[in-house]
MDAnalysis code that builds the backbone (N, CA, C; Angstrom):
import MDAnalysis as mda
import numpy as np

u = mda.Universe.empty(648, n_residues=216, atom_resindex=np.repeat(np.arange(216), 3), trajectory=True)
u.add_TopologyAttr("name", ["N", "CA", "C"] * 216)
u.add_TopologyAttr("resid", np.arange(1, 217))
u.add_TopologyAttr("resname", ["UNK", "UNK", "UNK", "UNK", "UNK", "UNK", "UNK", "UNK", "UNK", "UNK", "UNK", "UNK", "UNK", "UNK", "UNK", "UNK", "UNK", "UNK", "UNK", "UNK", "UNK", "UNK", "UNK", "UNK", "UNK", "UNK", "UNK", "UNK", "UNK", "UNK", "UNK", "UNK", "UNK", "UNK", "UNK", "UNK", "UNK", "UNK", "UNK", "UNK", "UNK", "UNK", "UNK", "UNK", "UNK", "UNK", "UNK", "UNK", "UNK", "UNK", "UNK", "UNK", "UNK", "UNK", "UNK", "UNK", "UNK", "UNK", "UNK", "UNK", "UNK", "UNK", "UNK", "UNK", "UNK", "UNK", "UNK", "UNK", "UNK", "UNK", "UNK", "UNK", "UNK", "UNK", "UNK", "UNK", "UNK", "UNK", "UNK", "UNK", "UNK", "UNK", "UNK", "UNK", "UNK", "UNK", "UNK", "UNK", "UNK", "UNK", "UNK", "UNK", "UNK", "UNK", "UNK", "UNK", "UNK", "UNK", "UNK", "UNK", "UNK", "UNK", "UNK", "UNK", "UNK", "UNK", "UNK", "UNK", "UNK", "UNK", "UNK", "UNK", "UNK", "UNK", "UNK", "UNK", "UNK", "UNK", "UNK", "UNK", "UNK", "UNK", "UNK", "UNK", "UNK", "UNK", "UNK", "UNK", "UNK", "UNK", "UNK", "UNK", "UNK", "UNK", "UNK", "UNK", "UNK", "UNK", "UNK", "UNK", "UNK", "UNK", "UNK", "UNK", "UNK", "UNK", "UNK", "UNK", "UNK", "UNK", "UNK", "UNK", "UNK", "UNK", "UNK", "UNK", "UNK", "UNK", "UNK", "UNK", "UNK", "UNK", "UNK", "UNK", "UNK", "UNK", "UNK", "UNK", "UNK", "UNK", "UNK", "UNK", "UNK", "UNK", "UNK", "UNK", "UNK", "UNK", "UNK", "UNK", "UNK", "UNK", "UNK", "UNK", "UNK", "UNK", "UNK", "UNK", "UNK", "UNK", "UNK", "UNK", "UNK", "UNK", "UNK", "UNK", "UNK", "UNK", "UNK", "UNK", "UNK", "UNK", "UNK", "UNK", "UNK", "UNK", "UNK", "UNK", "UNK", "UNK", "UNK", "UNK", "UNK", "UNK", "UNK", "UNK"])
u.atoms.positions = np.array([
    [89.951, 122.389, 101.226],
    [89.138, 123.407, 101.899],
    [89.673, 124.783, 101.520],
    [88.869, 125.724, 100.959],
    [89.246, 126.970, 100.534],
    [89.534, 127.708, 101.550],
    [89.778, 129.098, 101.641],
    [90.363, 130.497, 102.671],
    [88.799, 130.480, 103.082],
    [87.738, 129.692, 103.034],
    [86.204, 130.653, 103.892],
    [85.795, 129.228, 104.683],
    [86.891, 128.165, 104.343],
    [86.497, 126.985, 105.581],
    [85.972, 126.211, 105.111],
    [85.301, 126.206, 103.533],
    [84.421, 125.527, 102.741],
    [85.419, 123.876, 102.382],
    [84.392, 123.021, 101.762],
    [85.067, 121.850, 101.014],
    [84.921, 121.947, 99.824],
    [86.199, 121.810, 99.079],
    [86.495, 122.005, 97.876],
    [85.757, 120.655, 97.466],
    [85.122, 120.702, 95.691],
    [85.306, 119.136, 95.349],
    [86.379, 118.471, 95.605],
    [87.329, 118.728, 95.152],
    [89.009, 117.949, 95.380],
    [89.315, 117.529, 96.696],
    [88.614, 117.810, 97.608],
    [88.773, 117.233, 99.220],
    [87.654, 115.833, 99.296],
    [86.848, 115.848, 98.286],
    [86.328, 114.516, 98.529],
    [87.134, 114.010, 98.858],
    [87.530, 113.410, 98.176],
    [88.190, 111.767, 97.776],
    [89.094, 111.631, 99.301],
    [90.163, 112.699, 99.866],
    [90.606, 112.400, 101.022],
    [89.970, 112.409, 101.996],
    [88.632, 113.317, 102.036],
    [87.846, 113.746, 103.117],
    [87.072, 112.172, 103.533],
    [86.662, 111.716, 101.999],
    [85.696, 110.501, 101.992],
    [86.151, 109.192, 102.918],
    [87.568, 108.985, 102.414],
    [89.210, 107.806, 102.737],
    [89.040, 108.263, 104.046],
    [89.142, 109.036, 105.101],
    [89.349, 109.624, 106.153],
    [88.334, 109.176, 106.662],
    [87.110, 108.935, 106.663],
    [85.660, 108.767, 107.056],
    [85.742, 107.558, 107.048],
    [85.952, 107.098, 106.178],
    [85.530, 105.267, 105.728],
    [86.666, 104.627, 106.700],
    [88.066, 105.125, 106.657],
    [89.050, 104.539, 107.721],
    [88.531, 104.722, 109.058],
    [87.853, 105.968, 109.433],
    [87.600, 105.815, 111.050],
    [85.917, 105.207, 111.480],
    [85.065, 105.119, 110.100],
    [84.426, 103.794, 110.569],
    [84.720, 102.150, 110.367],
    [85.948, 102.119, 110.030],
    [86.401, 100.847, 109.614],
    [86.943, 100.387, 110.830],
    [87.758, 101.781, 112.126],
    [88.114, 101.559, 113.346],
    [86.916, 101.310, 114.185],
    [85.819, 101.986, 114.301],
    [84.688, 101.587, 114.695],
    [84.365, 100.050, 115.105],
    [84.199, 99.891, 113.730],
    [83.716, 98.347, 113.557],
    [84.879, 97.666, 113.995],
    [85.991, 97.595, 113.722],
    [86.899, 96.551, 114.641],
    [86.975, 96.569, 115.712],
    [86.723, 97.533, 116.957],
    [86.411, 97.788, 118.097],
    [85.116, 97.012, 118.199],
    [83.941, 97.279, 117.621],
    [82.978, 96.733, 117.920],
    [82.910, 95.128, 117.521],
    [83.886, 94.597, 116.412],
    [83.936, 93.063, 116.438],
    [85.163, 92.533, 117.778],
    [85.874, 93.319, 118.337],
    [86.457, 92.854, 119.660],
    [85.410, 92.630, 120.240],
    [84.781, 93.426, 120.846],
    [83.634, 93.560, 121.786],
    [82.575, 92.610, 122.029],
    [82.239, 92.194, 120.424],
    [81.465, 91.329, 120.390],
    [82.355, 89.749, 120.231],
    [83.523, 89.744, 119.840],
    [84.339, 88.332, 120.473],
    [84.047, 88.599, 121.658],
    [84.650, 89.160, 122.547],
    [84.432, 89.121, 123.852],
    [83.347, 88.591, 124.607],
    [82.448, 88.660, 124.209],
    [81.290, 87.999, 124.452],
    [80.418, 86.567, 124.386],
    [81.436, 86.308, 123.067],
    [81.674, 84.694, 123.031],
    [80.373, 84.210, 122.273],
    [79.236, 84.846, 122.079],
    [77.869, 84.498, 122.029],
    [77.071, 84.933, 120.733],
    [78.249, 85.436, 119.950],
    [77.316, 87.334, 118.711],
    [78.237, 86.416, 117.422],
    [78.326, 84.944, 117.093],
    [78.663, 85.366, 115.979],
    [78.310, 85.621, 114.658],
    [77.348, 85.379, 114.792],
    [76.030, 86.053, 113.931],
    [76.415, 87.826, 113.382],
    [76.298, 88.182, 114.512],
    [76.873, 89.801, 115.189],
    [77.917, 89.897, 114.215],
    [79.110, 89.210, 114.726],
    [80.408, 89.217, 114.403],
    [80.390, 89.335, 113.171],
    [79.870, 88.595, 112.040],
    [79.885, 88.169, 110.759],
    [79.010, 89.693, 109.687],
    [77.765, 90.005, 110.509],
    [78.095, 91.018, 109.868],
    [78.241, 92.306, 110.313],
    [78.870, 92.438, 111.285],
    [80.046, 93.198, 111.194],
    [81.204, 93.423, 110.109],
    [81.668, 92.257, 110.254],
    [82.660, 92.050, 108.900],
    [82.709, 92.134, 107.992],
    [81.143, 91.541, 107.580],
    [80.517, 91.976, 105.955],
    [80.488, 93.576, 105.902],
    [80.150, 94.334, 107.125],
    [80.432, 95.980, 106.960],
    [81.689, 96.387, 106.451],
    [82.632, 95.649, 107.411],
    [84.080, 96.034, 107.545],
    [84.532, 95.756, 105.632],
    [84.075, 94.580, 105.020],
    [84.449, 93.812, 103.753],
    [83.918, 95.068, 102.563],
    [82.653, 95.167, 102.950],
    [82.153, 96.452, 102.197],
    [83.375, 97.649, 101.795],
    [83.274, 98.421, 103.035],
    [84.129, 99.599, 103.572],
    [85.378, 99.153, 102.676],
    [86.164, 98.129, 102.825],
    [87.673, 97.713, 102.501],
    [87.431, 97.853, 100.881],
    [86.481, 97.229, 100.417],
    [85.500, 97.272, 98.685],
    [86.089, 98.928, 98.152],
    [84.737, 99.680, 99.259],
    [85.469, 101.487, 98.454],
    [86.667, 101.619, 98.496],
    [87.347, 101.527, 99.770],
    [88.385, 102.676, 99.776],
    [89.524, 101.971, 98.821],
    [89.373, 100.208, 98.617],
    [90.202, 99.905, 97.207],
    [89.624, 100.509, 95.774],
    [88.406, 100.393, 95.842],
    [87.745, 101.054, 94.689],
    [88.212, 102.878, 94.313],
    [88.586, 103.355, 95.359],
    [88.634, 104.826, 95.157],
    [90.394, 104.721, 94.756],
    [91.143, 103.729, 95.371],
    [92.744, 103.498, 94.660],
    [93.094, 103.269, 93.497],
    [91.873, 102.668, 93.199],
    [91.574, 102.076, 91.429],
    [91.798, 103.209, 90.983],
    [90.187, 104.212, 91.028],
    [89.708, 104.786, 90.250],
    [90.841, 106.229, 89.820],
    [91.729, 106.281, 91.025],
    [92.931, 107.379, 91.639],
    [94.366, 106.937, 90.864],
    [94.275, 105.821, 90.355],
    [95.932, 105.246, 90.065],
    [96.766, 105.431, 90.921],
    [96.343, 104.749, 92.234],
    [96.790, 104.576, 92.958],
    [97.333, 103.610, 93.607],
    [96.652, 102.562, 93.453],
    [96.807, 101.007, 93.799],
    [97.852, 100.614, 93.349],
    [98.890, 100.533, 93.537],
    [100.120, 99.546, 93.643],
    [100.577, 98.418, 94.341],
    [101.393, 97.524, 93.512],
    [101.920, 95.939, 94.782],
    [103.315, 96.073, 94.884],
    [103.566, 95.586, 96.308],
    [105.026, 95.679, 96.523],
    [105.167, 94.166, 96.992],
    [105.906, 93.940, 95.840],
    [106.088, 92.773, 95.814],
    [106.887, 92.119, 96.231],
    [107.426, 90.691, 97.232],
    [108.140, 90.214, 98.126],
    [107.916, 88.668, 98.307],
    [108.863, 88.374, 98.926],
    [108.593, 86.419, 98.823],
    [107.691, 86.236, 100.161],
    [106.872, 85.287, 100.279],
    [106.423, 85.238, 101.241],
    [105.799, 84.165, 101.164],
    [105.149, 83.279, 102.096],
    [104.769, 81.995, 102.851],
    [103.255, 82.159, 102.275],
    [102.518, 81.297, 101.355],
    [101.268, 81.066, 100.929],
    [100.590, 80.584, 102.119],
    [101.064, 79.144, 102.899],
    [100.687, 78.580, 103.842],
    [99.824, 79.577, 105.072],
    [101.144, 80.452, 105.287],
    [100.913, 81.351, 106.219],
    [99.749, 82.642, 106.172],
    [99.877, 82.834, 104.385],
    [98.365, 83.933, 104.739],
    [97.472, 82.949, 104.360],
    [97.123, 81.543, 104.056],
    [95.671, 80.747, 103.761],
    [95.436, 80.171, 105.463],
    [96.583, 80.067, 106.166],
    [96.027, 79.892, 107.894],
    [95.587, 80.782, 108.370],
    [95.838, 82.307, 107.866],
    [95.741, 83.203, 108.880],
    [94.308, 83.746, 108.544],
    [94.124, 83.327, 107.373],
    [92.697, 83.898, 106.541],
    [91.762, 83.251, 106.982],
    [92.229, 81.733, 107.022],
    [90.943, 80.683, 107.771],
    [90.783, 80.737, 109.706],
    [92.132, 81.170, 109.903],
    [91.766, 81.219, 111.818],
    [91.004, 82.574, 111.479],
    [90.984, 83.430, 111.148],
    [89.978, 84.313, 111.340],
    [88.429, 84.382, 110.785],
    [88.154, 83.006, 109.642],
    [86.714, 83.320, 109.810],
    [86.371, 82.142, 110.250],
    [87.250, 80.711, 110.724],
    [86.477, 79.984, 111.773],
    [85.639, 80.423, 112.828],
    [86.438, 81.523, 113.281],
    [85.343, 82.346, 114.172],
    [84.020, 83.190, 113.830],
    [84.471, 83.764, 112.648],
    [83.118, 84.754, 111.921],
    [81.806, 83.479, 111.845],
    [82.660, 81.983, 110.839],
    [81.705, 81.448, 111.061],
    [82.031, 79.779, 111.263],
    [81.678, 79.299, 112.834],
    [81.484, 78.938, 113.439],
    [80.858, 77.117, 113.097],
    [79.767, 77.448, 112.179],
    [79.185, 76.173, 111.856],
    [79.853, 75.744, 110.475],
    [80.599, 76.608, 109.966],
    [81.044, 75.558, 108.726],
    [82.353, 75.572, 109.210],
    [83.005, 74.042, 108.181],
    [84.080, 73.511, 108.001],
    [84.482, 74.199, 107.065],
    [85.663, 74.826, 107.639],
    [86.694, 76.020, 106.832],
    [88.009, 75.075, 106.819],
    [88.254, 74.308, 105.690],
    [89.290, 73.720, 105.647],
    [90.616, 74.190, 104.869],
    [92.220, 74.307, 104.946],
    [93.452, 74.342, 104.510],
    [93.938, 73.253, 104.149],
    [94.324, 73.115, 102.588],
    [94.755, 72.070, 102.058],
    [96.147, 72.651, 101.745],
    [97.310, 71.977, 102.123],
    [98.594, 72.394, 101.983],
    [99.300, 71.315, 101.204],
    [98.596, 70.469, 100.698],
    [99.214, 69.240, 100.468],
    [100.465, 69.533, 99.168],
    [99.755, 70.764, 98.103],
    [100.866, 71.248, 97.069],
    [101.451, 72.364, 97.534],
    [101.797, 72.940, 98.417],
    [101.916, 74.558, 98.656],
    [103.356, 74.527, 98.217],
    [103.305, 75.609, 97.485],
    [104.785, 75.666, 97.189],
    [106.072, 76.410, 98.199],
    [105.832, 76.582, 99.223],
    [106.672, 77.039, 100.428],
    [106.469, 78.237, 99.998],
    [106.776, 79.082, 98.748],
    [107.450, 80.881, 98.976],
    [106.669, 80.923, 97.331],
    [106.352, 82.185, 97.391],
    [105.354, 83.082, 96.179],
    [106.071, 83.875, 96.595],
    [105.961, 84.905, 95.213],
    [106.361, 86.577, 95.244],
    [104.618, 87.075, 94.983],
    [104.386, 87.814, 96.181],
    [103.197, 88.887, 95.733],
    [103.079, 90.017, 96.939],
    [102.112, 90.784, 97.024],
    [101.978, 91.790, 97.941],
    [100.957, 91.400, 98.976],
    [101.394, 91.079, 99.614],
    [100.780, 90.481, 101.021],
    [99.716, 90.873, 101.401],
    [99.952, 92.244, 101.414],
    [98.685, 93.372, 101.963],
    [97.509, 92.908, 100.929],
    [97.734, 93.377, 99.496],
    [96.460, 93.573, 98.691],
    [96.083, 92.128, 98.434],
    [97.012, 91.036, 98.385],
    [96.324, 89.549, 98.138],
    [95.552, 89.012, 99.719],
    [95.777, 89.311, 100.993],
    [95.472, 89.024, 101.707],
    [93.416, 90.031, 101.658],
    [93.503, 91.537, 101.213],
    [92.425, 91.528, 100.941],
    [91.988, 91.202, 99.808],
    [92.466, 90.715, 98.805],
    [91.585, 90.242, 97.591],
    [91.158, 88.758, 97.882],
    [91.898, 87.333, 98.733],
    [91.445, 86.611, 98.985],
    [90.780, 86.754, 100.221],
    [90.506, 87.550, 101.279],
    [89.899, 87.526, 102.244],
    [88.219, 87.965, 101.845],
    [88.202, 88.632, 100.663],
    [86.946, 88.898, 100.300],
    [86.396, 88.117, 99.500],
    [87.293, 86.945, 99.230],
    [86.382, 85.672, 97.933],
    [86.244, 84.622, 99.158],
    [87.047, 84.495, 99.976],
    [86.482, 83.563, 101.364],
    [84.869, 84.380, 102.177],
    [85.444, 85.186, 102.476],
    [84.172, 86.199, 102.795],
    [82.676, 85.580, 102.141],
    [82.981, 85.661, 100.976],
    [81.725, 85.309, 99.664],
    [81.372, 83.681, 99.486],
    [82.535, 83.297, 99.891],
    [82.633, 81.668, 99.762],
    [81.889, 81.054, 101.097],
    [82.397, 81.662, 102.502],
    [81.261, 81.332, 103.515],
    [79.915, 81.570, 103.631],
    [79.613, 82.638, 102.984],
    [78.222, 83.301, 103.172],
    [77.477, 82.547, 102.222],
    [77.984, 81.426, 101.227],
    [77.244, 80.831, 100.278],
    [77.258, 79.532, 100.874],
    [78.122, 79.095, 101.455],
    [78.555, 77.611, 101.477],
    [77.524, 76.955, 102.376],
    [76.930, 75.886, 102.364],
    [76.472, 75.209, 103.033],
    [77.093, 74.580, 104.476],
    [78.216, 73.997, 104.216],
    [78.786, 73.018, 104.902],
    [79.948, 73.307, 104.862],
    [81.248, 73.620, 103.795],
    [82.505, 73.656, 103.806],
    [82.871, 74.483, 103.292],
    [84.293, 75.291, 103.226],
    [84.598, 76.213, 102.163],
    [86.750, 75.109, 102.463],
    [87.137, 75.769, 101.477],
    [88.368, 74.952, 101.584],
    [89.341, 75.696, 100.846],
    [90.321, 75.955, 101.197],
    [91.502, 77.116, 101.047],
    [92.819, 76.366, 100.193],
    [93.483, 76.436, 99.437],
    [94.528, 75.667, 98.827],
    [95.552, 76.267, 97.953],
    [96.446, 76.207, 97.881],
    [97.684, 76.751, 96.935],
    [98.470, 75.761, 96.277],
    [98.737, 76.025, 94.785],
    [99.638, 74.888, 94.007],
    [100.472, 75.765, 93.249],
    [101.316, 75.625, 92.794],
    [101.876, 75.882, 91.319],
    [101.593, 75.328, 90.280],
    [101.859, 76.061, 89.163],
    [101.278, 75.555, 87.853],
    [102.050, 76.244, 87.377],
    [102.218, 76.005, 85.809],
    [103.339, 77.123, 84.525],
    [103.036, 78.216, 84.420],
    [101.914, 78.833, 85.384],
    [101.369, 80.295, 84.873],
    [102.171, 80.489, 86.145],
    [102.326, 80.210, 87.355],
    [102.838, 80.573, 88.725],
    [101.670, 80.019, 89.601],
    [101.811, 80.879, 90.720],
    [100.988, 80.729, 92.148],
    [99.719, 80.311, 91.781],
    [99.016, 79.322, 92.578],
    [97.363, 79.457, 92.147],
    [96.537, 78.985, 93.484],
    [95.907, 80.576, 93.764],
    [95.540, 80.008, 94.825],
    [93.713, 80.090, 94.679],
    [93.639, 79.264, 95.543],
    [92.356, 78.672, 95.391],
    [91.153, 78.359, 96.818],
    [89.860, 79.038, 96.196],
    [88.950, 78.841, 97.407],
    [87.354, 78.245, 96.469],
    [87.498, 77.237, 97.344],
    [86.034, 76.424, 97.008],
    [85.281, 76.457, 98.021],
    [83.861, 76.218, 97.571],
    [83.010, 76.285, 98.964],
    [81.516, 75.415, 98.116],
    [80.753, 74.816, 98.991],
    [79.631, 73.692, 98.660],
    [77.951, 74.674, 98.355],
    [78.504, 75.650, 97.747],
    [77.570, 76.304, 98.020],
    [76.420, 76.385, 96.546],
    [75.317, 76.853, 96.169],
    [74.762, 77.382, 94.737],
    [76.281, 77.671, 93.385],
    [77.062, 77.741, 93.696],
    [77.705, 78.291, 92.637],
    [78.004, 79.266, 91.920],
    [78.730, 80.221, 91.169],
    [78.366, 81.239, 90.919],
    [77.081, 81.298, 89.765],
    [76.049, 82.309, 89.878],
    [75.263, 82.609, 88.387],
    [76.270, 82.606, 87.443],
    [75.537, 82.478, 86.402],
    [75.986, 82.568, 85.057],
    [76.289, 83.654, 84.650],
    [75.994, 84.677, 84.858],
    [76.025, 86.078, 84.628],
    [77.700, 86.128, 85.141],
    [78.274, 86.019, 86.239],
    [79.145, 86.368, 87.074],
    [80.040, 85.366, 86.276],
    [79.761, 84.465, 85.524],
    [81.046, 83.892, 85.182],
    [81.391, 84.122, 83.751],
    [80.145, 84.521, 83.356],
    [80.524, 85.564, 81.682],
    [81.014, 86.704, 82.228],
    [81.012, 87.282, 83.033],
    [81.592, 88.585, 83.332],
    [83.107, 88.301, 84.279],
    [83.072, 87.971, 84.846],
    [84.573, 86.881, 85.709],
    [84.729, 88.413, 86.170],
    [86.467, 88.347, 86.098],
    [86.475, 90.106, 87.048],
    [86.834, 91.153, 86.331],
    [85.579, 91.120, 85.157],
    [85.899, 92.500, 84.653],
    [84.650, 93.525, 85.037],
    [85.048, 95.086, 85.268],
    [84.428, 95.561, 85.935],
    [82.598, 96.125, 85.905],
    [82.334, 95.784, 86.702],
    [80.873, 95.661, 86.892],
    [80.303, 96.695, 85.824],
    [79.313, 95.781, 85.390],
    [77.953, 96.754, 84.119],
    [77.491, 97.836, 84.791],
    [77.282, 97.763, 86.172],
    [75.979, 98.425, 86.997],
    [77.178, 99.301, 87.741],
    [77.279, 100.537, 87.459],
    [78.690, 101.826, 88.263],
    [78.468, 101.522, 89.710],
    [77.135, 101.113, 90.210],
    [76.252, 101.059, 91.809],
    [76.922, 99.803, 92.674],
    [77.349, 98.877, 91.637],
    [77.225, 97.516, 92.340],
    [78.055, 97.711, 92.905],
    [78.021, 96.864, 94.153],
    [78.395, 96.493, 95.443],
    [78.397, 95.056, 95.582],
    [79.221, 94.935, 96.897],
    [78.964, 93.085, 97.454],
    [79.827, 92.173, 96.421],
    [79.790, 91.266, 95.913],
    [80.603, 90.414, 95.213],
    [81.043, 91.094, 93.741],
    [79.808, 90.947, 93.169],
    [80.409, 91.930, 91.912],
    [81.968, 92.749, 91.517],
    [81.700, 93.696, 92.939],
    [82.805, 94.717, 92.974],
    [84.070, 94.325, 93.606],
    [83.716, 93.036, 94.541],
    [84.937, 92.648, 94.899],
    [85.858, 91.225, 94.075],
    [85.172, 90.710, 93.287],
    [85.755, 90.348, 92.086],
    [85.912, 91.138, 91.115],
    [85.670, 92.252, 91.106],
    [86.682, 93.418, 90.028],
    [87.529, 93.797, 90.704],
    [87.717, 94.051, 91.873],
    [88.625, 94.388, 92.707],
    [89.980, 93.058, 92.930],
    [89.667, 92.070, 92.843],
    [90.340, 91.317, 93.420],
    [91.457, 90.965, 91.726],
    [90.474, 91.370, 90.679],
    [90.948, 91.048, 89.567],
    [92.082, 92.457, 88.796],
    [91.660, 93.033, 89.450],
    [93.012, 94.447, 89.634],
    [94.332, 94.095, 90.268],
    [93.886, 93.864, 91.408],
    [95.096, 93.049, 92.607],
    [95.725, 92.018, 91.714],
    [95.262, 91.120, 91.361],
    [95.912, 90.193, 90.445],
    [96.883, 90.855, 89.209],
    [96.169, 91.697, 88.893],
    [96.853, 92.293, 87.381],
    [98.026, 93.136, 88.360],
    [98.180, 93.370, 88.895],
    [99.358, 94.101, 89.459],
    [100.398, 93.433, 89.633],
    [100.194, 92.312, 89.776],
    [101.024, 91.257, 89.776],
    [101.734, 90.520, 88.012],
    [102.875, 90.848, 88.290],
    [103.602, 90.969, 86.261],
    [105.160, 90.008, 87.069],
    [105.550, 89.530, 86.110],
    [106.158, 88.817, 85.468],
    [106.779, 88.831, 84.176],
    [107.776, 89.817, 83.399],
    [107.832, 90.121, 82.268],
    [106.483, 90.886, 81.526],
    [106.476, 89.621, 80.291],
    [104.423, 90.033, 79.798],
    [103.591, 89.286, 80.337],
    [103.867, 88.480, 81.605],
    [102.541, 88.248, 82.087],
    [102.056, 88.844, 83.089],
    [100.755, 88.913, 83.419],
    [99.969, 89.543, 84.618],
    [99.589, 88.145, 85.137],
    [98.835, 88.181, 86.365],
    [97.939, 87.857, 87.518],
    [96.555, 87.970, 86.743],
    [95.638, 87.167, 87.431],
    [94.416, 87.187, 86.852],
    [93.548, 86.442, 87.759],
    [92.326, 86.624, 88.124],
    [91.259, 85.896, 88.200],
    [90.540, 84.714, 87.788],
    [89.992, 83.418, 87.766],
    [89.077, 82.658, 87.310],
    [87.746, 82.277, 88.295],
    [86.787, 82.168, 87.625],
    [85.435, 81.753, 88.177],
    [85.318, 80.478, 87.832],
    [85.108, 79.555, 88.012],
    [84.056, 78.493, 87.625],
    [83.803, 77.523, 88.776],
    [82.548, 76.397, 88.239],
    [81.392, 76.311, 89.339],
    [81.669, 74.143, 88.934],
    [81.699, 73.691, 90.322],
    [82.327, 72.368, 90.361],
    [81.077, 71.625, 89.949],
    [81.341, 70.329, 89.099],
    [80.423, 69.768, 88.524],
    [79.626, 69.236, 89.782],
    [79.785, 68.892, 90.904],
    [79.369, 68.369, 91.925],
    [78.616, 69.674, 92.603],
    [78.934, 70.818, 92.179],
    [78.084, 72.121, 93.172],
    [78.913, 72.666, 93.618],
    [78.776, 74.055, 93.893],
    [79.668, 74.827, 94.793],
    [80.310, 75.936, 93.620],
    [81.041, 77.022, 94.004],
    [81.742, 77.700, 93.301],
    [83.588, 77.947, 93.849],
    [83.947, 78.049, 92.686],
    [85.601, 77.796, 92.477],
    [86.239, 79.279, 92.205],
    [87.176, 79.577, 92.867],
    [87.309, 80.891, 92.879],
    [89.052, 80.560, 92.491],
    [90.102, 81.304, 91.636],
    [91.085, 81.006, 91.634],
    [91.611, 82.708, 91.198],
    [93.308, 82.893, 91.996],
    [93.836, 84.312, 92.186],
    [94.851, 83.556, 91.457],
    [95.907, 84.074, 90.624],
    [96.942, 83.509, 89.733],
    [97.478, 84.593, 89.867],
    [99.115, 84.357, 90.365],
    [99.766, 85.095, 90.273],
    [101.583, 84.477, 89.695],
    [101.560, 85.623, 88.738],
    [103.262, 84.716, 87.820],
    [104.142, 84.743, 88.953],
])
């Protein structure tokens, strides 16, 4: 803001972050409100899809800022794929949101914060498609961590899996698109010597789409 009170261009970007955080408080107030009620989860869900949006820019504006960094630390896989699924058993209600722990490798190194929203937004995408189930899982493999969300749903288009998570054709797009470019950033932040983190798409011969976060 200049000496006459005005907004500079250069105050976007914080002015914008500032806006989007206090309707992001909004909406979590208003998804209490509507738990509370016991009856909205319909309500609830998109709500969240608002809230999932909102979380979309203001990672998108970290991107675009070189800003986005991971601080990286050991931590319990188990523990953020329970905590990811007790929270949208409730969003949604009629499907079977299942945790498979059967390979979990006890302890990963990654950044809690940004993998918890990069997989909270491919579950997000995975319920809203799924018919019947979506199902949460972590293994190791020689690349490292691999965590994994399936769901019984259409699958991804074809388009989306020639493109996997590199960043959207269309500057506009929104909704999945952007949050598999997003989620495929989060991954790359994640290094290991010369390796990075990465993304995979693909779609189960039986139906449904396969979502996998790899981290060394």
């Amino acid at each position: 803001m200049n000496e006459h009170g005005s907004i500079m261009v250069s105050d976007f970007p914080l002015l914008s972050s500032a806006i989007l955080h206090e309707v992001k408080n909004h909406l979590a107030a208003l998804q209490l409100r509507l738990a509370a009620r016991g009856d909205a989860s319909n309500e609830q869900a998109l709500v969240a899809n608002c809230a999932q949006r909102l979380t979309d820019l203001l990672l998108a504006q970290r991107v675009a800022s070189g800003m986005l960094l991971a601080d990286v630390d050991a931590h319990s896989p188990a523990d953020l794929l329970q905590d990811l699924a007790t929270g949208y058993v409730e969003l949604f209600p009629a499907l079977d949101i299942e945790v498979n722990l059967d390979q979990d490798p006890n302890t990963a190194f990654y950044d809690v914060f940004l993998l918890r929203m990069a997989l909270g937004n491919a579950l997000h995408n995975a319920c809203h498609h799924a018919r019947k189930q979506v199902q949460l899982s972590v293994h190791s493999s020689n690349e490292g961590t691999v965590f994994q969300i399936t769901d019984d749903g259409p699958g991804f288009p074809s388009d989306f899996l020639a493109q996997g998570a590199a960043a959207p054709s269309n500057p506009g797009q929104t909704g999945t698109g952007l949050g598999l470019y997003l989620a495929g950033r989060i991954a790359a932040l994640h290094r290991l010597g010369a390796h990075a983190g990465r993304v995979e798409l693909a779609n189960a011969k039986a139906g449904g789409g396969i979502f996998r976060l790899i981290v060394p």
